[in-house]
C-alpha angles and dihedrals in degrees: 000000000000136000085249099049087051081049089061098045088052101050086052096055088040084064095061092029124041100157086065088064096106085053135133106240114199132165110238110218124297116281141192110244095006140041110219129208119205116214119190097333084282112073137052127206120188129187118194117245088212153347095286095048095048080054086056100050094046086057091038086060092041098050090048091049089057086046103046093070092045110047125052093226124092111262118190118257107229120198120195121212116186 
């Protein structure tokens, strides 16, 4: 994946995000249905490659959101943007 194509990825989650803008931005190694952007070792960012896989993302938050009060270890939050 190329320097621009981070760029982009970052000005998106910039957008949502402008505290992050002193951030470190990495790509997370490549994946199947999503790309992922690591920010600080401490955030994820994943951007769908296509229709199914944003399906997908949107289950996989709802699904976690149903776990998290009912188990005693930590589950992600994820937040969808659309």
């Amino acid at each position: 994946m190329t320097t621009e194509k981070l760029d982009q990825f970052r000005d998106i989650i910039l957008s949502a995000y402008p505290d992050l803008a002193t951030s470190t931005f990495e790509l997370a190694p490549v994946g199947w249905d999503s790309i992922a952007v690591d920010v600080d070792d401490r955030l994820i960012f994943k951007f769908p490659r296509n229709e199914v896989a944003q399906k997908a993302l949107v289950r996989e938050a709802a699904l976690l959101a149903v776990v998290r009060p009912r188990v005693t270890m930590a589950v992600p939050e994820l937040r969808i943007f659309e």
